[in-house]
C-alpha positions as CSV (number, residue, x, y, z in Angstrom):
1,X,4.2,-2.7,-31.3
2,X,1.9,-0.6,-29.2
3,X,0.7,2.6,-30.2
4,X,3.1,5.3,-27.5
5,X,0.5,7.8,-27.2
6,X,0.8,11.3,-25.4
7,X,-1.3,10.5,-22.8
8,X,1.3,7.3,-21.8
9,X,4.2,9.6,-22.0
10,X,2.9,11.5,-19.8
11,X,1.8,9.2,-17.3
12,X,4.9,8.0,-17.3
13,X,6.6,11.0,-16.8
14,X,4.1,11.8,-13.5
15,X,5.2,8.2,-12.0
16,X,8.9,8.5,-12.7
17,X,9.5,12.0,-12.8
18,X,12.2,11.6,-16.0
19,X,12.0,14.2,-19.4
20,X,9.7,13.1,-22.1
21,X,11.9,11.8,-24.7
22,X,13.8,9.3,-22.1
23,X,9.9,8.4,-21.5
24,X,9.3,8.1,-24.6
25,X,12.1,5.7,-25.0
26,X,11.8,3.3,-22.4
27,X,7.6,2.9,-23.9
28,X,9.2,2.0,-27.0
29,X,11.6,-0.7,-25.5
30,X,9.2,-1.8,-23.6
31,X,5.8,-2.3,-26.4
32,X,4.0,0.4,-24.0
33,X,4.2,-1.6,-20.6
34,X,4.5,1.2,-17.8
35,X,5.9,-0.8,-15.1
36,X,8.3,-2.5,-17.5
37,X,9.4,0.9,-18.5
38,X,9.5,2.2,-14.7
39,X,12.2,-0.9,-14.3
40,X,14.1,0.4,-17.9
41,X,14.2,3.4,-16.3
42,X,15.8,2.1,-13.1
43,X,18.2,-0.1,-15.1
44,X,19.7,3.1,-16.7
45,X,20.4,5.3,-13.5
46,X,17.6,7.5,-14.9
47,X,14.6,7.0,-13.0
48,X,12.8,8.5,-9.6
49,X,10.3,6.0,-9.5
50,X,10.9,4.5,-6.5
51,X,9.6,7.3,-5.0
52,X,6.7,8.3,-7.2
53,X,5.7,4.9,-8.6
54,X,3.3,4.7,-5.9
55,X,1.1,7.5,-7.2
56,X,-2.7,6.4,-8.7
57,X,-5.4,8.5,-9.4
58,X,-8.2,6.5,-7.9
59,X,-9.8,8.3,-4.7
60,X,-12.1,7.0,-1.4
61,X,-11.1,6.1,1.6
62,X,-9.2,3.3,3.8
63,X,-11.2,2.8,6.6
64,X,-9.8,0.6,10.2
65,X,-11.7,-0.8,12.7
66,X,-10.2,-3.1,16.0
67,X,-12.1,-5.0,18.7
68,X,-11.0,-6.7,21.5
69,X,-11.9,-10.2,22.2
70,X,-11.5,-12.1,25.3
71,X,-7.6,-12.4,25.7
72,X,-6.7,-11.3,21.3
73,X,-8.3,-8.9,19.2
74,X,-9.5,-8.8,15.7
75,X,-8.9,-6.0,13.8
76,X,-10.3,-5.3,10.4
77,X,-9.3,-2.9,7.0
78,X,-10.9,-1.9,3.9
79,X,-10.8,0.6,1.0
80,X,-13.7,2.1,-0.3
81,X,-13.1,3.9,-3.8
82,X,-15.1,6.8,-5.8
83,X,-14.1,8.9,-8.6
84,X,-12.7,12.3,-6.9
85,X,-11.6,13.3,-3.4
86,X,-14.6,15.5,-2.8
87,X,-17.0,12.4,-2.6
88,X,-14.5,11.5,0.2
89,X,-15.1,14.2,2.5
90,X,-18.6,13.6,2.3
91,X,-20.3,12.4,5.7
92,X,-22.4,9.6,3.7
93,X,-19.2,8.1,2.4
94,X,-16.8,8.1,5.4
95,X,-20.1,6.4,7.3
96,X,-20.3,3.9,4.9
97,X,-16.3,3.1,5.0
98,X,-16.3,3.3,9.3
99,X,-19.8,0.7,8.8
100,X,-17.9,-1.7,6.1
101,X,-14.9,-2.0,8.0
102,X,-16.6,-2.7,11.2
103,X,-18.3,-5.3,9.1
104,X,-15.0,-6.8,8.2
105,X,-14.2,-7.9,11.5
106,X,-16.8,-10.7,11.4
107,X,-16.8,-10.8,7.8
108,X,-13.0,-12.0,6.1
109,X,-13.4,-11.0,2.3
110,X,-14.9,-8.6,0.6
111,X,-17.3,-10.9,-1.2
112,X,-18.3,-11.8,2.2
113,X,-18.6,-7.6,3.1
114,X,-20.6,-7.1,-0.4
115,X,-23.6,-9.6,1.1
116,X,-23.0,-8.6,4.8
117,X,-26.3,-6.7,6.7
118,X,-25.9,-3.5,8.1
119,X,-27.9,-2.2,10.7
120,X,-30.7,-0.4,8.2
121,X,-31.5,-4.3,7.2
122,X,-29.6,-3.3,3.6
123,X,-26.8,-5.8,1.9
124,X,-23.4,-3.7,1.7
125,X,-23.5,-4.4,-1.9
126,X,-27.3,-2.5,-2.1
127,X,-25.6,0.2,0.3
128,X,-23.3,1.0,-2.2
129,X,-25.6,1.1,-4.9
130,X,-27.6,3.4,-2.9
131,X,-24.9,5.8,-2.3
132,X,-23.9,5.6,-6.3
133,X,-27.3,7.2,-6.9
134,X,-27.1,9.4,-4.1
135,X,-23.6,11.2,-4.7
136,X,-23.3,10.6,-8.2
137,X,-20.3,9.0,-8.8
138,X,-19.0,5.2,-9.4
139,X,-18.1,3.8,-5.8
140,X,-16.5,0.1,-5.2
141,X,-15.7,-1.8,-2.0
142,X,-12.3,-3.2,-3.5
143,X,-10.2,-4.3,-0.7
144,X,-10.6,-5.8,2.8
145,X,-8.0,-7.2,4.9
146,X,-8.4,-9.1,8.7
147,X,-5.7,-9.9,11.8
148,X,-6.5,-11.6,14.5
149,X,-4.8,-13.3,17.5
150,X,-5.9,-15.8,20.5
151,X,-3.3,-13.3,22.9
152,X,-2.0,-9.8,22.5
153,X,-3.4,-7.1,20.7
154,X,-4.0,-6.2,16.9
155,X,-3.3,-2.4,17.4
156,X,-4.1,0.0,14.4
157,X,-2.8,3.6,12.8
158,X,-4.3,5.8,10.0
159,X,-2.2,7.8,8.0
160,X,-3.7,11.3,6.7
161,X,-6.9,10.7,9.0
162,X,-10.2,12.8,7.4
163,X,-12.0,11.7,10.7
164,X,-11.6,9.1,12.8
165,X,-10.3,5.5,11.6
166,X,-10.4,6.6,7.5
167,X,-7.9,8.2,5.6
168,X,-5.5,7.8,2.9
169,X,-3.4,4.7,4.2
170,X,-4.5,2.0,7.0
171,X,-2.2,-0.1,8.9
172,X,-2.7,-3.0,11.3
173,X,-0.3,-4.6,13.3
174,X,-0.1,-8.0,15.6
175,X,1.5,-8.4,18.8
176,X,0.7,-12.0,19.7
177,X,1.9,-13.0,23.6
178,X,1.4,-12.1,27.0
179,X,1.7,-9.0,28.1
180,X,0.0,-5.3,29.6
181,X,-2.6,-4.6,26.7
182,X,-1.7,-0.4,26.9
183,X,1.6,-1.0,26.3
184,X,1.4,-3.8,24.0
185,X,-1.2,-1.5,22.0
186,X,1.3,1.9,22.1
187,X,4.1,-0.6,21.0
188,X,1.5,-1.9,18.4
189,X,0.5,1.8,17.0
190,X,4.2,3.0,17.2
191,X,5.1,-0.2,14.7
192,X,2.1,0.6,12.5
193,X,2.9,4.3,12.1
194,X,6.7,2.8,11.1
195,X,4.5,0.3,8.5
196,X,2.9,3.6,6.9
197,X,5.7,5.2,6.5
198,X,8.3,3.2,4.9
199,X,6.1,0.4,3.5
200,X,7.7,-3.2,3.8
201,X,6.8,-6.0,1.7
202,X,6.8,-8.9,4.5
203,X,6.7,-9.5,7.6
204,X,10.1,-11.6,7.7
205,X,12.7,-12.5,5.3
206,X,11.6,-15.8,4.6
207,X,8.3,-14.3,3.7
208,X,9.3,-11.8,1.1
209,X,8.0,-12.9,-2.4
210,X,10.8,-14.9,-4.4
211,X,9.8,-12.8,-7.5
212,X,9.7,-9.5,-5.7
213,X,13.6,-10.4,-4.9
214,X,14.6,-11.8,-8.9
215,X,12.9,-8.9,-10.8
216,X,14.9,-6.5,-8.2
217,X,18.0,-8.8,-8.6
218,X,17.6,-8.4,-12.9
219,X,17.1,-4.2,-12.5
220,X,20.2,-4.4,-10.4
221,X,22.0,-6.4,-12.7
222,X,21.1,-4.4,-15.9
223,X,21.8,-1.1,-13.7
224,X,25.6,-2.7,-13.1
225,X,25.8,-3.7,-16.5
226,X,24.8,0.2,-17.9
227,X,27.5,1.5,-15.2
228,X,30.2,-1.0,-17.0
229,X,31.0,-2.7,-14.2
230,X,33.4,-5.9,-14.5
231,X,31.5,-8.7,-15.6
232,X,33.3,-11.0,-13.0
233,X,32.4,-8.7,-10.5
234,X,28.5,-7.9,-11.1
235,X,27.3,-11.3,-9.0
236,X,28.8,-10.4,-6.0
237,X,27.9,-6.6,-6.4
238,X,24.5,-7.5,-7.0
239,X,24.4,-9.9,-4.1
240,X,25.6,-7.4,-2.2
241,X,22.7,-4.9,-3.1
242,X,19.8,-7.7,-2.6
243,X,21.1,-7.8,0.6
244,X,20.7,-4.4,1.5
245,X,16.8,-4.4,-0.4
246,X,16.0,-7.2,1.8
247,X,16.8,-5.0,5.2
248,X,14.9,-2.0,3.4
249,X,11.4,-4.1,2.3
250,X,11.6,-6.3,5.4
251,X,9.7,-4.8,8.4
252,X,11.4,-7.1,11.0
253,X,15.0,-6.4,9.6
254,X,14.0,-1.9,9.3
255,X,15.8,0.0,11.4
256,X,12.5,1.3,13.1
257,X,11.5,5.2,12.1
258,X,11.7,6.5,15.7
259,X,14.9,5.0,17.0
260,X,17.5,4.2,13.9
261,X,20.0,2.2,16.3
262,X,17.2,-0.4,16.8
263,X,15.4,-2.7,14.3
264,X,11.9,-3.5,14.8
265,X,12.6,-7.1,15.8
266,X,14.7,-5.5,18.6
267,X,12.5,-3.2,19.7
268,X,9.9,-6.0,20.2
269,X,12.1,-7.9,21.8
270,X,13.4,-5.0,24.4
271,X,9.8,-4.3,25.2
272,X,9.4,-8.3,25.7
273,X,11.8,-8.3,28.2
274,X,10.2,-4.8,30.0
275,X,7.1,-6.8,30.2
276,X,8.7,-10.3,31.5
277,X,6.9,-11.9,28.6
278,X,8.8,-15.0,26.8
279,X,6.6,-15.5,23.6
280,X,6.4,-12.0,22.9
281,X,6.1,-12.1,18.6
282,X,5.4,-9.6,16.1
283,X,2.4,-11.9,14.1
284,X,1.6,-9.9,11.2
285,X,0.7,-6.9,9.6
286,X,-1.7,-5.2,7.0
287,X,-0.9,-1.6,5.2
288,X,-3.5,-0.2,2.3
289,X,-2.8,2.8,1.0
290,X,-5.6,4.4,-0.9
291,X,-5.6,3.7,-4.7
292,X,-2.6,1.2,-5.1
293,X,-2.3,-0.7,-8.2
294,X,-5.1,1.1,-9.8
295,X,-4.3,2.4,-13.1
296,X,-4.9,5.8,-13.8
297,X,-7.8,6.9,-16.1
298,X,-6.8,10.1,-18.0
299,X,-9.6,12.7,-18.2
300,X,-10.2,14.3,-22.1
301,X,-8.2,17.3,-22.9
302,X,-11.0,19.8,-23.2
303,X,-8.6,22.3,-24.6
304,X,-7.3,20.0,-27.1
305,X,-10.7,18.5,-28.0
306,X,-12.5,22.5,-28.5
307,X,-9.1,23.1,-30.4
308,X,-10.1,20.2,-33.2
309,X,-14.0,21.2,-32.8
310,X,-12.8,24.4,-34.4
311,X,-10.0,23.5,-36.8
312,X,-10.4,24.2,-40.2
């Protein structure tokens, strides 16, 4: 079994916001495996991680860039990571993020970005290097995203803006049809600032990850199990409740932030109509949110560590 150290406890404890001991518990059922132990958690009624699994440690930017082209537009994300939120309010950095992501509308990956020429004739890969000896701290280009579309718009929002197109969380969004480009691109930006908030996992329900929907289906199943429910009954109840986290997780089917009675589809539908426009479509979307899925890296306690210099 894995060793259940202090510093995992307590990691845990951050992310799910349950006492120490039930922490401690779910790590041991679990051989150490945080996000195994987030779902233990869940299965037993006992956990807040939902809302605070999202929280990482690593820091940078997410930076957004759009352009229109011809009849579409091309729209482009990335995040940029260094070690601590002061490097992110630095001018050098939020430069280089606004630079990279404009590069990332011509360029669709970030290995593509890495070898990509800015306008001072350097690689974005020597750029970064640069900047590490400049500022001091470790810096990585780790994510890029694209959306384009032939007709329409690819409208964008930044949540938690620093300046200008960077900040902590990036959406995109595509409208792809005919219609007037301003309010196709306020209809756009409304739907992204919905995308920020509540964070769907696809586009449509036929898109939503088959193994997103069975490990949610086994939690629920445990959690019904725990709760005693009749064992006849739990299919159907968990059924039920897969139904409802489909609606929640896809942004077609979510009620839409501003306006409850309508769903998103709806609401690009009743703005198709507005505009006279038949092929109307919600195309896609992109949402990075500084940090996500990077594990944290716990700093040494310096009390504890002058406390064993000096023992004995």
């Amino acid at each position: 079994m894995a060793e259940i150290t202090a510093a995992l406890v307590k990691e845990l404890r951050e992310r799910s916001g349950v006492g120490m001991m039930d922490c401690k518990k779910a790590l041991q059922e679990t051989d150490g495996d945080i996000t195994a132990a987030i779902d233990w958690l869940r299965a037993k009624g006992l956990s807040k991680a939902a809302k605070k699994a999202d929280r990482v440690a690593a820091e940078g930017l997410v930076a957004v860039a759009t352009r229109e082209d011809g009849k579409g537009d091309i729209g482009a994300a990335i995040e940029f990571n260094a070690e601590t939120d002061f490097v992110a309010r630095n001018d050098l950095f939020q430069e280089a993020a606004k630079s990279f992501a404009q590069l990332g509308l011509e360029h669709h990956t970030v290995e593509a970005i890495h070898g990509a020429t800015l306008e001072n004739g350097s690689t974005v890969q020597d750029e970064v290097t640069r900047l590490i000896a400049t500022i001091g701290e470790n810096m990585q280009l780790r994510r890029a995203a694209r959306l384009s579309v032939d007709e329409g718009v690819v409208a964008s929002y930044v949540h938690n803006a620093v300046s200008p197109g960077v900040g902590r969380i990036g959406v995109l969004v595509a409208l792809e049809g005919a219609g007037d480009k301003t309010t196709l691109r306020e209809l756009g930006r409304k739907i992204a600032m919905h995308v920020a908030a509540t964070a769907p996992l696809s586009l449509n329900t036929d898109d939503l990850d088959p193994a997103a929907i069975e490990k949610e289906r086994a939690v629920l199943t445990e959690k019904a199990k725990e709760e005693g429910r009749p064992e006849n009954m739990i299919d159907k109840i968990v059924s039920g409740q897969i139904a409802k986290f489909q609606k929640d997780v896809v942004l077609s089917k979510q009620p839409f932030v501003m306006n409850p009675d309508v769903t998103v589809e709806q609401l690009v539908a009743d703005t198709a109509k507005e505009l006279g426009s038949s092929n109307l479509k919600l195309a896609g979307f992109v949402r990075l949110a500084l940090g996500e899925g990077v594990e944290k890296v716990e700093g040494p306690d310096f009390a504890a560590e002058v406390a064993s210099m000096t023992a004995g």
